[in-house]
N, C-alpha and C positions, 0 to 999 in steps of 0.2 A: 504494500500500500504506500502511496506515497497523495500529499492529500494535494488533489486539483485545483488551479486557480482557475481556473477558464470554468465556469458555472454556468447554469442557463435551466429554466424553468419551462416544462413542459404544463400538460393539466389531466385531470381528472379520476384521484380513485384514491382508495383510503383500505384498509386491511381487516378488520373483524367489523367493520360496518359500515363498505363501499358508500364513496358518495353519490349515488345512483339509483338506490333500491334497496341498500341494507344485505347484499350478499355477503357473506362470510366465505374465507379462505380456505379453501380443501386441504385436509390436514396431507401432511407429506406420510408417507408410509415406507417403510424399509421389509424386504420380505428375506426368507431364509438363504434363497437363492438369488439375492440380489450382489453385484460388485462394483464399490461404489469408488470411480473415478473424481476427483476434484483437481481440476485443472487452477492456479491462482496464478496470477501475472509476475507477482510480486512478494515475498517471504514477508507475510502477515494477514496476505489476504484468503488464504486459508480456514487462519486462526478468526479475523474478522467476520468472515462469513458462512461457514463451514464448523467451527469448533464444535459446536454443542452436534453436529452430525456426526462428524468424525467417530463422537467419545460413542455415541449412539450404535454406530457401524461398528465400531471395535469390541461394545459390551455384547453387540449379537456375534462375534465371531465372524464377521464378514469380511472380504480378502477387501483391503483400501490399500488406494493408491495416490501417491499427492506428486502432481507433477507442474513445478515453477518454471514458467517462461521465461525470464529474465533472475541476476543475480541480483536484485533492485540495487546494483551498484553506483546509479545516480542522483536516486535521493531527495533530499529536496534542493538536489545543484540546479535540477536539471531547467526547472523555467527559468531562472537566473540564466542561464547558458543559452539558453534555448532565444534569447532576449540579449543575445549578446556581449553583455558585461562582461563578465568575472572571465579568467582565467585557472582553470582547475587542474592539476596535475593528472596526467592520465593513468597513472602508476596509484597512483590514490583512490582513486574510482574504483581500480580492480581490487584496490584492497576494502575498500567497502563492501563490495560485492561478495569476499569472503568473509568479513565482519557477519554479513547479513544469511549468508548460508549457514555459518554456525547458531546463529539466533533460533533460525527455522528449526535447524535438528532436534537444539533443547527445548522449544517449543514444543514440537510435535511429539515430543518425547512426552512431556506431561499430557497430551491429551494420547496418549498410548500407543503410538506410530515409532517404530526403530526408524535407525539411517537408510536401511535397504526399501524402505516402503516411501522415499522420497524421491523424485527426480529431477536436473535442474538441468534444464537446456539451455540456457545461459546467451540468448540472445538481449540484444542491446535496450535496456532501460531507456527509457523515452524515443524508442526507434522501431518498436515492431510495427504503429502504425504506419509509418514512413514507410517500410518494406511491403508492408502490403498494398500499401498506392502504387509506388513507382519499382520496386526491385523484383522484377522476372523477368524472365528469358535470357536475354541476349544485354539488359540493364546489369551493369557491372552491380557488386553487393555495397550494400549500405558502409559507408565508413562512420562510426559512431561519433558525436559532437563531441561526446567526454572522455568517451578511453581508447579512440583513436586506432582504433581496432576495424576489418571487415570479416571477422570469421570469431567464433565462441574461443574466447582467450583462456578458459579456465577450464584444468587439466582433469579436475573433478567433475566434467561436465558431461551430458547422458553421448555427445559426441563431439569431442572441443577440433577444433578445427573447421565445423562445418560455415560454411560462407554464410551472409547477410541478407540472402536470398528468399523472398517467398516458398520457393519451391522445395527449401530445404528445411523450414519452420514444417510447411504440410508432411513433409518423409518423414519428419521427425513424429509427429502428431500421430502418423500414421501404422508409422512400426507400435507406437505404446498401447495406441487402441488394438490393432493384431494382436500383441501379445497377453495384452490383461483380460483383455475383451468386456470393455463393462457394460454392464446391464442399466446405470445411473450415474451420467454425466453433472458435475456442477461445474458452472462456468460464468466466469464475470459476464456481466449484463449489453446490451448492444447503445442502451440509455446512460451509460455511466459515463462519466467526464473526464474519467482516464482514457489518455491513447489506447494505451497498452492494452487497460481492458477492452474495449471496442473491437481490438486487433485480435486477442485472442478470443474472445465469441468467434467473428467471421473468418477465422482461419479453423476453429474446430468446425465451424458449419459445413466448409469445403469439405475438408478431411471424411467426416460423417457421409456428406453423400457418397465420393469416392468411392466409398466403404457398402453402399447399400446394397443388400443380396448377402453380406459377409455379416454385417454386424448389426444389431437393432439395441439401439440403447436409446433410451430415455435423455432428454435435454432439461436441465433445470439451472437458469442462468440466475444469478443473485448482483446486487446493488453494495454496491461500495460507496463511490462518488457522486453525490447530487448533491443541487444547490438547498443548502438549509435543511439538510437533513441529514442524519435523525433528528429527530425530538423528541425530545428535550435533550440537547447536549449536557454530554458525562455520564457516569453511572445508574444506570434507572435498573437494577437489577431484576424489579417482581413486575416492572412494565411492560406491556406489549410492544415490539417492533412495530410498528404502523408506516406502511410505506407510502414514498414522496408521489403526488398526480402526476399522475404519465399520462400521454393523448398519442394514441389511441391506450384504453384500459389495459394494462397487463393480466394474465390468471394467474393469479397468484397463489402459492402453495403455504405452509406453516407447519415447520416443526417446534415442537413442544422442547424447551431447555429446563431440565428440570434443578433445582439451585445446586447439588453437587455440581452439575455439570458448568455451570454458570462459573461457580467459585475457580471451576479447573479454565475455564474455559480464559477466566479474567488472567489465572496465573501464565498462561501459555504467551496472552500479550504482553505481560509483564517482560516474558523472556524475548520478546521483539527488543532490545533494550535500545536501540537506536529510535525506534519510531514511536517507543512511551516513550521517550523523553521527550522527543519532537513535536507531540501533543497527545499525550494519556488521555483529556477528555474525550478526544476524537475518539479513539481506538476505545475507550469504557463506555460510549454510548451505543455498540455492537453487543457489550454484556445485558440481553435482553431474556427473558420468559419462552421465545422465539425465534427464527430464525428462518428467513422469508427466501423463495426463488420463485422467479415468475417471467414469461418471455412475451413477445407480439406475437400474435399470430403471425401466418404469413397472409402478405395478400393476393388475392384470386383475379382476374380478370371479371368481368360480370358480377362481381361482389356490391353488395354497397357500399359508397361511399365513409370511411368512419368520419368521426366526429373532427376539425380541423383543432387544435392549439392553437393557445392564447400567443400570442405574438410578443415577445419579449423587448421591452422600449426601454426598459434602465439597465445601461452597462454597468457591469461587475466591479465591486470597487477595485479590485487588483488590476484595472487599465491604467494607463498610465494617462494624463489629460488629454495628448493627443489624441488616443485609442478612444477616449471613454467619448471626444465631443464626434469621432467619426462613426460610433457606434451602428450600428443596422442591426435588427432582430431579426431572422429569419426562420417562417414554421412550412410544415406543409400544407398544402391546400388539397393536390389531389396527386394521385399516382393511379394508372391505368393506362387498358391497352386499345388501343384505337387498330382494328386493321392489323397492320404490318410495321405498326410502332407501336416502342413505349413513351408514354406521355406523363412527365413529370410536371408538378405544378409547384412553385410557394409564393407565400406570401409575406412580403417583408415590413418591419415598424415603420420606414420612410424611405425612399427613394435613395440609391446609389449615388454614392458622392465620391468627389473629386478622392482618387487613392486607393476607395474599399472597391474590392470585389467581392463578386457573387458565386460560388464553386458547386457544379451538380456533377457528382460520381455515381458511373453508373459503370458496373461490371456484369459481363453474363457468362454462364455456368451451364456446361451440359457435358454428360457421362461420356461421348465418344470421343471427346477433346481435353488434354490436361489443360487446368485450369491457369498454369501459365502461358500458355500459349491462345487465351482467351483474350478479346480487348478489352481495355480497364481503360474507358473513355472519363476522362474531364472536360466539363466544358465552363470554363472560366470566363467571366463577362465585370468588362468594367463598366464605366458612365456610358462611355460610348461603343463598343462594341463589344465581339466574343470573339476568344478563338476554341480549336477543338485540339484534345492531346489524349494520344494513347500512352500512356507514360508518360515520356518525355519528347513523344515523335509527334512532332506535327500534322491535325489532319486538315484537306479544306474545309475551310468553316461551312460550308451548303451541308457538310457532310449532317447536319444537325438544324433544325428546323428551332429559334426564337423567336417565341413572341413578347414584346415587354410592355408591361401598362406603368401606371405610375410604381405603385408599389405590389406591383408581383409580375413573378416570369415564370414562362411556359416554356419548356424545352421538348421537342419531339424529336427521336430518335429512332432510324428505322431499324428495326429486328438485325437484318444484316451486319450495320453497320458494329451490332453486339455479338456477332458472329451464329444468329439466329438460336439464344440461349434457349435453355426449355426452365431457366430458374436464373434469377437477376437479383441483384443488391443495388440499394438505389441509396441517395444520404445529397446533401447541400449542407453547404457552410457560407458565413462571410467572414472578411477578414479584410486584415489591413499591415500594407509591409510583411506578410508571411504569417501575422499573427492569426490565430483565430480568433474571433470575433465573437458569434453567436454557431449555432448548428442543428442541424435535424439529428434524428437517432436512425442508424441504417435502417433500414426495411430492408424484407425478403419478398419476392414475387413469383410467384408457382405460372409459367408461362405452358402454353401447349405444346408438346414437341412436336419442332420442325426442323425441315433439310434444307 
């Protein structure tokens, strides 16, 4: 875990008495023969979201597995860096990054996991989102901002040397799932404010279909980072988790932490010792009664419409004046399939000013093509126009169809030019100077298979 400055407020749903109708959350259930996967980006996000499962799956005898994306070797450098200031020794990062591997061990140790029931594949802390936009194919691998590295630098790692590659994050994903084979997936959220998190959702999502015919496991994504939540910040021990309004609703599941496990659950972040120092209230107000996962649907073609999100018009206090007066909110309005395109919509708090851009990613996915060799179109729009990039390759801008009104854009994309996906990820942002700004939460789209 490492805690997000970049925040942004979605809408609509609350946990044991939805804002909508009063539904209650389906309790989560662990069965005899269940094998329970937890994927966390970050050494504590395990513990943060995961603990009182963990202790759960361990007291039934059930085979877990905890497997860390990154060594969180960058910490909270990383906005600072990422923002250009500071200067960080890259020799220092990597030893954070083993700072924060021994953390995990004796963590998970107290919630009842040995070393052999961990994994750390040790890709770049504040970089896997990055690789999964721009680093496939024939795209050289990610050189990290902080430890100056393109390939997993740490020897204890599930395969140190492997490049900075998309395609080598999925092999990697994909030999653990082959091997363990689990029956209950948990995995960071696609709504969450971490990169990283974001990145590992939609790189398990790949991996998962890949796998379809081989493996049927259950997907339960959980919440780390959003703005203003939890609440009540700090220790609420006999409180309910109640999770932050998301638009469209999430279904949300709820396991039961019964106060043994709670108590274990507090000590295991204690042994985070870098990230309880960095803020113990953050990390104690995870120590809840419950312990929430919940994902979007996916969306259908011919579906209806969901509900749109509130539009976000007050930048985050962590902008800096220029950032905060250039600010743009950006939600979506619609996603659908017209024909022989996909049709993205948002809507933004005010019109495109001088500096910000508008960013809509869209990738598509299908079984007979690896998924590197898929195009992973951007189509970026300033005040005055747009261009279009598969990566970092230039395409002709016709190649994409803009419509822009004051304060929303329409982007239409034909089928082809996604390489006639039969499943798409769709997401916008805005920003300024590189930063981000505001952003949507990816979506998934179940398209019809076509040739």
């Amino acid at each position: 875990m490492r805690r997000v400055r970049r925040p942004r407020l979605l809408v609509g749903l609350a946990l044991l008495a939805l804002s909508g109708g009063g539904a209650r959350a389906a309790e989560l259930r662990l069965g005899r023969d269940d094998r329970v996967l937890v994927l966390a980006p970050h050494p504590d996000d395990e513990a943060l979201a995961c603990g009182g499962l963990v202790q759960r799956a361990v007291k039934m005898r059930l085979p877990v597995r905890v497997v860390f994306l990154t060594y969180g070797d960058s910490n909270e450098w990383s906005f600072a860096v990422y923002r250009k200031h500071p200067v960080v020794v890259p020799r220092a990062v990597r030893a954070m990054g083993l700072v924060r591997h021994d953390e995990a061990v004796a963590a998970d140790r107290i919630l009842g996991l040995g070393p052999g029931e961990l994994t750390f594949l040790g890709y770049p802390d504040f970089g896997t989102f990055e690789i999964w936009t721009e680093h496939w194919g024939e795209k050289p691998p990610l050189r990290s901002k902080l430890t100056h590295v393109t390939a997993v630098p740490y020897a204890g790692a599930f395969r140190p040397g492997a490049p900075y590659k998309g395609e080598e994050i999925l092999r990697d994903l994909s030999a653990l799932l082959r091997d363990f084979r689990p029956t209950k997936i948990f995995v960071s959220h696609p709504a969450d404010h971490n990169p990283d998190h974001r990145a590992l959702y939609l790189f398990t999502r790949v991996a998962l279909w890949d796998l379809e015919g081989e493996l049927a496991a259950a997907l339960f994504p959980y919440l780390v980072h959003y703005k203003g939540w939890p609440v009540p910040r700090g220790l609420g021990a006999a409180e309910a988790l109640v999770p932050p309004p998301l638009a469209p609703p999430a279904a949300w599941t709820s396991l039961a932490v019964p106060p043994p496990a709670r108590a274990r659950k507090r000590a295991a972040l204690q042994a985070h010792a870098t990230q309880y120092r960095y803020d113990a209230d953050y990390l104690l107000s995870f120590v809840r009664a419950n312990e929430l996962f919940g994902d979007f649907p996916a969306l259908a073609p011919g579906a209806p419409p969901e509900p749109a999100g509130t539009v976000r018009s007050d930048p985050p206090e962590e902008l800096t004046p220029a950032e905060r007066a250039a600010f743009v909110g950006v939600e979506w309005r619609a996603v659908r399939l017209e024909g022989d395109a996909l049709v993205v919509s948002t809507v933004l708090s005010r019109p495109l000013a001088e500096a910000v851009e508008a960013s809509f990613y869209l990738f598509g996915y299908r079984r007979d093509r690896p998924f590197g060799r898929m195009p992973k179109l951007r189509v970026e729009l300033g005040m005055l126009g747009h261009r279009v990039l598969d990566q970092d390759r230039s395409l002709p801008g016709d190649t994409v169809e803009v419509v822009r009104e004051a304060r929303a854009i329409t982007v239409r994309v034909p089928l082809a030019a996604l390489g006639r996906p039969e499943r798409a990820f769709v997401s916008a942002r805005t920003s300024v100077a590189e930063v981000p700004l505001d952003w949507t939460s990816w979506r998934v789209l179940e398209l019809p298979a076509r040739r």
